[in-house]
RODRENRO-111879 format. One record per residue: residue in one letter; z, y negated, x negated of N, C-alpha, C in turn. Coordinates in steps of 0.05 Angstrom, whole numbers, plus 5000, padded with zeros to 4 digits. Layout:
<sites>
AZYXZYXZYX...
</sites>
This chain:
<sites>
X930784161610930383901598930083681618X928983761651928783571663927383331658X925583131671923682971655925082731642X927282661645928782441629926782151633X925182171654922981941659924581641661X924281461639925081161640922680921648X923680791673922880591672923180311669X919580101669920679871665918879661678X919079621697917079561717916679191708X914379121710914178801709912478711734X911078531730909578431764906878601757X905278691734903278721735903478981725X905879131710905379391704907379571697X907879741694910279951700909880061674X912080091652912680241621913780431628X913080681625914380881629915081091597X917581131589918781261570920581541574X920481651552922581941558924881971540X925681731532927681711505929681951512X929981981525932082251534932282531534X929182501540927482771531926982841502X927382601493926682601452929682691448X931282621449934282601443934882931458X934383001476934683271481934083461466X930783471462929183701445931283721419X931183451407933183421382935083601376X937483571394939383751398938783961401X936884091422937684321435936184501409X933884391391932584541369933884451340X935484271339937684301318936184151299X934383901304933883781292932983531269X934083451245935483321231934183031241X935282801233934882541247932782361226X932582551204929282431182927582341201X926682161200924182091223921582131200X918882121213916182161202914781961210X913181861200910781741204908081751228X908581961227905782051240907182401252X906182421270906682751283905082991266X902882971259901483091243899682991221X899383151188898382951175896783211156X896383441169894083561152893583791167X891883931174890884211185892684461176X893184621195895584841183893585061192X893585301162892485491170894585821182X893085921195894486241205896586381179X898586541184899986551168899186811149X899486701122898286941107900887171107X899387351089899787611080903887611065X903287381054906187361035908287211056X907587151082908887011095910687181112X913687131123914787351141914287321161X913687571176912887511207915387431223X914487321237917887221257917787551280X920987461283920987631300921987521334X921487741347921287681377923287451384X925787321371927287161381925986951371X925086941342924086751335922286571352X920386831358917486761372918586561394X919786731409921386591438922086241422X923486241406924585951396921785721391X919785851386917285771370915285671402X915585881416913785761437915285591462X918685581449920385391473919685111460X919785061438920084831428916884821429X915384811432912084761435912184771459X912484811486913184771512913484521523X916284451502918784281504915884001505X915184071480912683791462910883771479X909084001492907283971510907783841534X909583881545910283751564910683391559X912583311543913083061536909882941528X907883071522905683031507904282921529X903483171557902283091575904082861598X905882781593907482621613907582291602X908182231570907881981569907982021536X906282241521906882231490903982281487X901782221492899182261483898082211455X899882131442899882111415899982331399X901782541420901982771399900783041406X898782981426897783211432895083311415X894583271394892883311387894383571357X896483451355898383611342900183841352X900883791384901384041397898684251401X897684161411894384371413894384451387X895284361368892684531339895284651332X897884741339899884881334900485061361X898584961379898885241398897285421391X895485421371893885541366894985741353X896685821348898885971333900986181336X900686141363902686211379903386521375X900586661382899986941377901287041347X902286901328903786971309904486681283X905686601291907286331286909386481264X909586231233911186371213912486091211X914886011190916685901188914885611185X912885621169911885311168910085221189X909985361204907885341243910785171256X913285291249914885191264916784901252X916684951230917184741209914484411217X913184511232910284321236911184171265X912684411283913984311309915884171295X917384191286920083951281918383721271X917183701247916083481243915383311264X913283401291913683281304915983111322X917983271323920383171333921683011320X921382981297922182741286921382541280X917682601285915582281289916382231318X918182401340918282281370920882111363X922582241346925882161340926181871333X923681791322923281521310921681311327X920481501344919081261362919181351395X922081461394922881571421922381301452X922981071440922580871465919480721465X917880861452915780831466914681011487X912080951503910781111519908281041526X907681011560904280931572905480701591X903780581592902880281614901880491630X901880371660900480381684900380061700X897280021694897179811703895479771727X896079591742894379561760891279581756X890879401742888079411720886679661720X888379901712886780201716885680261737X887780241763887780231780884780181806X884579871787882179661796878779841783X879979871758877280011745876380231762X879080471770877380761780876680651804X876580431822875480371847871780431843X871580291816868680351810868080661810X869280761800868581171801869581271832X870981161847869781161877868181101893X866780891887864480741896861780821887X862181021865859581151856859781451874X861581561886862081791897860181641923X861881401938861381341961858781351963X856881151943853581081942852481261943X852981581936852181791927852381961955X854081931969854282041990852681872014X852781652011851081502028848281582022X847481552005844581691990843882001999X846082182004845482302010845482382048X847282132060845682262082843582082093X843081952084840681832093838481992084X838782192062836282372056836382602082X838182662092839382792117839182722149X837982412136838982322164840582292179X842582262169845182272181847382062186X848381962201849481702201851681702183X852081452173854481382157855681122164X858681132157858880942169858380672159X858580402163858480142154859779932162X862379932140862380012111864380322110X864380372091864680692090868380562085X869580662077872480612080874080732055X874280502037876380632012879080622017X880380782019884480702011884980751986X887280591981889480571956891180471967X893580611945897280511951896980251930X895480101928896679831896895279641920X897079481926896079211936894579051916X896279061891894878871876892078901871X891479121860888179261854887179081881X887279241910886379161933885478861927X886578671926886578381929885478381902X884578481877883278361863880678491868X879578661881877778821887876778601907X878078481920876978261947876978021927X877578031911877477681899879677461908X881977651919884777441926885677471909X886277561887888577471862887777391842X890077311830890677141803886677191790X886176991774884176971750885277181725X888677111721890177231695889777571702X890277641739890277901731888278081715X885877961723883678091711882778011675X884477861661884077841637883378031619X884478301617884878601609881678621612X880078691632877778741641875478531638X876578281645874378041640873778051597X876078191579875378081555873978281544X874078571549871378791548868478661545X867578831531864178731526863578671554X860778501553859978391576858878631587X857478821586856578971610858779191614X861979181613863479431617864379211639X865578941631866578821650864278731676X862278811671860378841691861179051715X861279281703860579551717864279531726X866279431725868679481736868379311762X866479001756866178731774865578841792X863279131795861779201812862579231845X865379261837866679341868866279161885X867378911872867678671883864778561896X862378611889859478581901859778831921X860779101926860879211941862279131963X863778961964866778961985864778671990X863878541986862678261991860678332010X859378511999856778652017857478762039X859578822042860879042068859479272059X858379422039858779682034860879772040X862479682029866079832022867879672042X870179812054871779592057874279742047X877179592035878679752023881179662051X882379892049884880032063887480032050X890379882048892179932041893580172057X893780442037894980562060897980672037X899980662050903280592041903480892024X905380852002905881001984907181321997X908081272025909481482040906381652054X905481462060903581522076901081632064X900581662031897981782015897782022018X896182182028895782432026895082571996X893882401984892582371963895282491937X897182401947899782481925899882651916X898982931936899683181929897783311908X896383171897893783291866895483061849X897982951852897582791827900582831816X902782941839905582871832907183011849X909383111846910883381858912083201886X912183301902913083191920915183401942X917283181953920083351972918283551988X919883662001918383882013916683762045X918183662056916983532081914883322080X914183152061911983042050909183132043X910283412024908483552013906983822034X908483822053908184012077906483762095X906683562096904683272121902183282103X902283262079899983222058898283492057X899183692057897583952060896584002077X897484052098897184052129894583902131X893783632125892083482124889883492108X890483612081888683602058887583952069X888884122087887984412087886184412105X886684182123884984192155886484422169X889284422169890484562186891984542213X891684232214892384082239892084182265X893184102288892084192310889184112314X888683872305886283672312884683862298X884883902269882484082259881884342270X883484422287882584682297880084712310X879584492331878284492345874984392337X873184512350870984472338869584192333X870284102324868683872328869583692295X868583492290868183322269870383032268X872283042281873582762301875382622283X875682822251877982652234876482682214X877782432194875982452165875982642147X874082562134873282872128873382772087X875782922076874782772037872282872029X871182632020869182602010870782771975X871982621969872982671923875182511930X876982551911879182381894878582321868X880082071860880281921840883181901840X884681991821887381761814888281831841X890481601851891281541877890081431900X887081541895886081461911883981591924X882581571948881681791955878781641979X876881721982874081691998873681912016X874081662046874681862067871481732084X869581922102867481822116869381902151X867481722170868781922192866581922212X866382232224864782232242865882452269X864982292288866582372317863482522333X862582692317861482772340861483142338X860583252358861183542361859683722343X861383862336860384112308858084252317X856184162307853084242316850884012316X852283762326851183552340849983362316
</sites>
């Protein structure tokens, strides 16, 4: 099926669709161009007694096309996973209307094949706050340790834009999305920005080639994914050696990642 991934990039956010992937399943499961309403619209129970059991080709047909859905589901169809899950439930012996339940879906995708998910910068800006609670937490804890940390501790991300709204250089408009949330959510996103003011934090553009961070989020060529491991394994030459001299992950978020650094000798 291949991911048939469409995009549609604007200044503030990227539409991503699988119209191609809808139009595939279609064909390759033979089915009719009725569109639905909704992917699912009542609870399906286990197959009774009067029902025919499928047989082994069937089965095979039953858990390709639930595959097919799952996948499109977790990639840019979150609409319909609540309908794939309660028909995987099935799987272990799936009868003609378990599978009759998969097409339905394919024909609520058939009808609303060019939609999908936003990725906006905006998200982006928010999980900085669920890094900054890792960071505080880690700072908290070595000072219960005694232990130095640095100041300010050092966030990266690949989104310039986030970056500069996290510092308070961009647009008023970008942050509209977040400023119109109840007043204490658009609080707790603001928070970064009192962090990066403070010099708690300071944030790091580091280039989309250059994220180590890629390899938990997105398949990557082989030579990329071999620089990113290497690094994420501590298999480096540099890590060999005893001592503490490169950063060390704290957690990931998203594309983004909390690095501390300390240069002194393993023991010390």
């Amino acid at each position: 099926m291949g991911l048939g991934l469409q995009f549609d990039t604007t200044e503030d956010s990227v539409f991503i669709s699988q119209p191609s992937s809808v139009e595939f399943i279609k064909n390759e499961f033979q089915v009719s161009d009725i569109t639905k309403p909704a992917p699912i619209t009542k609870w399906y129970e286990k197959r009774r007694e009067d029902e025919p059991k499928f047989t082994a080709t069937e089965v095979t047909q039953y858990l390709s096309l639930l595959g097919s859905l799952s996948h499109l589901g977790r990639m840019t169809r979150p609409d319909i996973i609540l309908a794939v899950f309660h028909l995987a439930s099935f799987c272990a012996d799936p009868c003609e209307r378990h599978y009759d339940a998969l097409k339905h879906i394919v024909q609520y995708l058939v009808g609303t094949k060019d939609k999908g998910i936003y990725l906006l910068c905006e998200a982006e800006y928010c999980t900085f706050t669920d890094c900054a609670k890792d960071i505080l937490w880690a700072k908290g804890l070595a000072k219960f340790f005694k232990c130095p940390f640095p100041e300010p501790a050092e966030l990266r991300c690949d989104n310039v834009t986030a970056k500069h709204m996290a510092e308070g250089k961009a647009k008023l408009n970008r942050t509209k999305h977040i400023d119109a949330l109840r007043k204490h959510i658009g609080v707790k996103y603001h928070f970064i920005r009192e962090l990066v003011d403070f010099n708690v934090l300071s944030l790091t553009y580091v280039d989309t080639t250059q994220n180590e961070s890629d390899i938990l989020t997105k398949p990557l060529a082989r030579t990329k994914f071999h620089s990113a491991a290497t690094k994420l394994l501590n298999e480096s030459a540099r890590a060999c050696r005893l001592t503490i001299a490169q950063h060390t992950t704290l957690g990931s978020v998203g594309d983004m990642y909390i690095t501390i650094t300390r240069s002194s000798p393993l023991g010390t």
